[in-house]
C-alpha positions as CSV (number, residue, x, y, z in Angstrom):
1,X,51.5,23.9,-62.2
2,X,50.6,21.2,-64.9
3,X,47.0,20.5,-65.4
4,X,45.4,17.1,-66.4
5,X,42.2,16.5,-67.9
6,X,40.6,13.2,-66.8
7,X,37.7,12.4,-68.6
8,X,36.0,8.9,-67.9
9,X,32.5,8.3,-66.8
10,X,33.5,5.8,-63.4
11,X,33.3,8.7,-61.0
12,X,35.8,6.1,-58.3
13,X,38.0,5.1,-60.9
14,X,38.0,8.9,-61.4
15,X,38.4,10.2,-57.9
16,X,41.6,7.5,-57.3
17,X,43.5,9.1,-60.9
18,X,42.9,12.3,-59.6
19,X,43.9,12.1,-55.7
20,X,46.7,10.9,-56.7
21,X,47.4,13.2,-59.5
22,X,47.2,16.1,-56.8
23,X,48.8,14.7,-54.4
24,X,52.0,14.8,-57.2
25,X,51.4,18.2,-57.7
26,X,49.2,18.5,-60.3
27,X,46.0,20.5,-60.9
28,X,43.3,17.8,-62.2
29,X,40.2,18.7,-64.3
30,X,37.6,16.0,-64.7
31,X,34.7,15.3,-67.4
32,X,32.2,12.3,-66.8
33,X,31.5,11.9,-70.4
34,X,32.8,12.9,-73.7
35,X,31.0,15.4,-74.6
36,X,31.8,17.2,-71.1
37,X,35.2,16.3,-72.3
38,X,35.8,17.8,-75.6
39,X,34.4,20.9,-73.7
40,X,36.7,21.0,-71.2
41,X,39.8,20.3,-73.6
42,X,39.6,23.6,-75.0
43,X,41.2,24.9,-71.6
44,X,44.3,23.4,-73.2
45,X,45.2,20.9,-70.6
46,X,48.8,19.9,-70.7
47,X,47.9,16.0,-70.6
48,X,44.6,14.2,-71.0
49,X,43.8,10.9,-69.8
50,X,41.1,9.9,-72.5
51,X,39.0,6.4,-70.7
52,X,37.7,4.7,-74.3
53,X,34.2,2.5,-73.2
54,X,32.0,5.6,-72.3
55,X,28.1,5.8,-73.5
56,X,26.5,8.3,-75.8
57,X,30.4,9.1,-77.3
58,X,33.5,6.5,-77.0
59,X,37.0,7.8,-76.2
60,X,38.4,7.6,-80.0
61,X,35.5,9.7,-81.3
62,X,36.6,12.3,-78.2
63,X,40.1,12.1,-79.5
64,X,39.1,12.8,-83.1
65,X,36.9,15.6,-82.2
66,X,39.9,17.4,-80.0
67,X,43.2,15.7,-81.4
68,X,43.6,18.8,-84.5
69,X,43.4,21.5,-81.5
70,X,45.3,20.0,-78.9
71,X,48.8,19.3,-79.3
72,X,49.3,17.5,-75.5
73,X,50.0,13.8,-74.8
74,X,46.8,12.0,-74.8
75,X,46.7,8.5,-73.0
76,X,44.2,6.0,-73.3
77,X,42.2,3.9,-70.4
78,X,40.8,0.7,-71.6
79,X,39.6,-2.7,-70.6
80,X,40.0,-3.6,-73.9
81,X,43.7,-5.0,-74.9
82,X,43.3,-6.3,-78.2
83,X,46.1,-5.4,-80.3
84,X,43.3,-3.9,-82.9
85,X,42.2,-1.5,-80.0
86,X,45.5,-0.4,-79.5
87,X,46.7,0.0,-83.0
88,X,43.3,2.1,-83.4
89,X,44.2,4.5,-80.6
90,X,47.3,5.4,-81.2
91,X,46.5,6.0,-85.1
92,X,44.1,8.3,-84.6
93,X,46.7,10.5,-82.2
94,X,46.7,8.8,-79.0
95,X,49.8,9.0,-77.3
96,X,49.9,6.0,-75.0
97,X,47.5,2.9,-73.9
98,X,47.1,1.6,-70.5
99,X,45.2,-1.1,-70.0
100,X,42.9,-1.1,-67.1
101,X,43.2,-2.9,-64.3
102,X,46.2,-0.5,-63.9
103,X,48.9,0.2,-61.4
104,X,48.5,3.6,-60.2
105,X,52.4,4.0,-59.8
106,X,53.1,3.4,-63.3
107,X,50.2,5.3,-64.5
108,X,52.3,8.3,-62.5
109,X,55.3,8.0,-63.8
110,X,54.2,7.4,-67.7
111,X,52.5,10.9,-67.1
112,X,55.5,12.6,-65.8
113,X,57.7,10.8,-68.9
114,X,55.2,12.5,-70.9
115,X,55.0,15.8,-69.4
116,X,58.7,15.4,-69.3
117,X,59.0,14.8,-73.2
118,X,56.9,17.8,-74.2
119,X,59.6,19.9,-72.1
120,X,62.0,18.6,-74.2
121,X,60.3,19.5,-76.9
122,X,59.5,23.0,-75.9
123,X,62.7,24.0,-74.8
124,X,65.3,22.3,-78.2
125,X,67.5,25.4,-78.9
126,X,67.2,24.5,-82.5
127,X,66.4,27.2,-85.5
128,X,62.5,27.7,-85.3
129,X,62.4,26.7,-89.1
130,X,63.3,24.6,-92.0
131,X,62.7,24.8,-95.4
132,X,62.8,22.3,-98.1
133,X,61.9,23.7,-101.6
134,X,58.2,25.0,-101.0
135,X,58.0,23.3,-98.0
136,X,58.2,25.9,-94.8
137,X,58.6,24.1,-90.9
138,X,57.9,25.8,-88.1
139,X,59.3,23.9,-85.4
140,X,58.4,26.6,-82.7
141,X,54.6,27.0,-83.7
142,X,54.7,23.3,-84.7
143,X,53.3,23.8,-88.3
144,X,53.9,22.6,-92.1
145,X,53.3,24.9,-95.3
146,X,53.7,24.1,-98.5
147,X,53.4,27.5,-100.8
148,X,51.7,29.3,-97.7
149,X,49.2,26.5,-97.4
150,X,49.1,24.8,-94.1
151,X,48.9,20.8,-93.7
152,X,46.8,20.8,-90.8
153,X,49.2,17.7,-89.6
154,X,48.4,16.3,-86.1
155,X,50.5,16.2,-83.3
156,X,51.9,12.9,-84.1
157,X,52.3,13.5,-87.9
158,X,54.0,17.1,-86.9
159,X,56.4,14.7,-84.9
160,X,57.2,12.3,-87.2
161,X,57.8,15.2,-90.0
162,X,59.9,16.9,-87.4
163,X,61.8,13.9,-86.6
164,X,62.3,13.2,-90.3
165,X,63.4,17.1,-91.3
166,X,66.1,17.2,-88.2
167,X,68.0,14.7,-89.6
168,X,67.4,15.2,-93.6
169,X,68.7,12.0,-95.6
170,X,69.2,9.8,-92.1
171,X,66.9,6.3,-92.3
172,X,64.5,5.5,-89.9
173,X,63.4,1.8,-89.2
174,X,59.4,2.1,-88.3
175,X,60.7,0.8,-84.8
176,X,62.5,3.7,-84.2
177,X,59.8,6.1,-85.6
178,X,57.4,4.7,-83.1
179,X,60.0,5.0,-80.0
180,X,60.8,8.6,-80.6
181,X,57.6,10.1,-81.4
182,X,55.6,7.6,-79.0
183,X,57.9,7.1,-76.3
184,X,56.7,3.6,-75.2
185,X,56.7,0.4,-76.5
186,X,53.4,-1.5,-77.5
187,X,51.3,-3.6,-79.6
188,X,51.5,-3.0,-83.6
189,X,53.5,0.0,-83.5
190,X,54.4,-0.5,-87.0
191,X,51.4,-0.3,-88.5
192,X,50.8,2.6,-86.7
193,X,54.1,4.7,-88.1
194,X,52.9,3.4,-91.1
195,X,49.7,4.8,-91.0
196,X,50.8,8.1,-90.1
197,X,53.4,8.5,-93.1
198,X,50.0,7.3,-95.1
199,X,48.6,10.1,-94.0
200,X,51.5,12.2,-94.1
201,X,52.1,11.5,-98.1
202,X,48.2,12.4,-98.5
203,X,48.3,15.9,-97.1
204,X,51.0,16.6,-98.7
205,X,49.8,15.2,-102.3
206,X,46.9,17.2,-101.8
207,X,48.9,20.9,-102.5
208,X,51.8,19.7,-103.8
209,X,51.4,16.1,-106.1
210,X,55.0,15.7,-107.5
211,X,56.7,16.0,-104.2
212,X,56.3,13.3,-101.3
213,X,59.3,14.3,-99.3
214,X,59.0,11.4,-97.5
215,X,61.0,8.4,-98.7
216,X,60.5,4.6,-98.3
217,X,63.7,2.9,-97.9
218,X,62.3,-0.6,-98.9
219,X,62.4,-3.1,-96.2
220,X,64.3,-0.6,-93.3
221,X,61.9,2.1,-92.9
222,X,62.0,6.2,-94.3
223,X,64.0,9.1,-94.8
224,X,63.9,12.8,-95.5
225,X,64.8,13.1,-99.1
226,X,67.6,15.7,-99.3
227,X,66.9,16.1,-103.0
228,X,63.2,17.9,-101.8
């Protein structure tokens, strides 16, 4: 059985997500604040839904506390829709952004596309690594070395490396960056990819300073450079 971590301080807004979660067949865990939160993520939930206006500590300092040591979907409650908000969420590892009021129905089934994804994921009968030069994937324990030295990439940057490494040379437009490793559509997705390669680049400049690996194909989007 799956298990979701709700973690959102309306205790009926709470009690709804989670009757319903259970009555899908899902075992629910709840925190009422953040702190209670970060806490409870270290039982490695398989998905968290992450509520963003809570006192004492918001939802995107939550998911920066947890996102390096949890690797599930995370998806973001919020009464805010600006398109700032949701840029902001999903860049700092946030899988998905639903806007509240919310239908409960499609609240359901973007969980179970989720859950459904990281299946995927889990079970690609694909070699468990890649190597480019001194750079050492391992797509099974979802980590990046370069000379022994781990990257420390997030769940999203591991994706979008990944994504990048499976199809050396291939050129991906940002738009099709964001609908792989996100799965949805939404606000300023493009910044967001672009973000994440930002970060990417960084990392990787940080052990290895003459190599980006990543390539910017100017005006279409990036590539694995084959030449790495």
């Amino acid at each position: 059985m799956e298990t979701i971590l709700i973690i959102d301080d309306e205790p009926d807004i709470v009690m709804v997500i989670k009757d319903v979660l259970e009555n899908n067949g899902y075992n629910v865990l709840v925190a009422y604040n953040g702190f209670d939160g970060i806490e409870l993520s270290k039982k490695k939930p398989d998905l968290i839904i992450l509520d963003i206006m809570m006192p004492d500590i918001d939802g995107f300092n939550v998911c920066n506390a947890i996102r390096d040591n949890v690797i599930c979907p995370i998806l973001f409650l919020s009464a805010k829709d600006s398109e700032a908000d949701k840029i902001k969420g999903l860049a700092i590892g946030g899988d998905d952004y639903i806007t509240k009021p919310f239908s409960l129905k499609e609240l359901v089934i973007r969980v179970k596309a989720h859950l459904r994804r990281e299946k995927r994921y889990a079970n690609k009968g694909l070699e468990n690594c890649l190597q480019f030069k001194n750079l050492k994937i391992d797509l099974k324990g979802m980590t990046v070395k370069i000379n022994y030295e781990d990257l420390n990439l997030t769940k999203k940057e591991f994706e979008i490396v990944e994504l990048l490494t499976l199809y050396p040379g291939q050129v991906f437009s940002k738009e099709q960056i964001y609908e792989r490793v996100w799965g949805f559509d939404g606000m300023g997705c493009t910044s967001t990819v672009t973000e994440h390669i930002k970060k990417i680049r960084s990392k990787i400049s940080a052990i290895e300073e003459d190599n980006q690996y990543i390539a910017t194909v100017w005006g279409i989007g990036y590539k694995w450079d084959v030449k790495s």
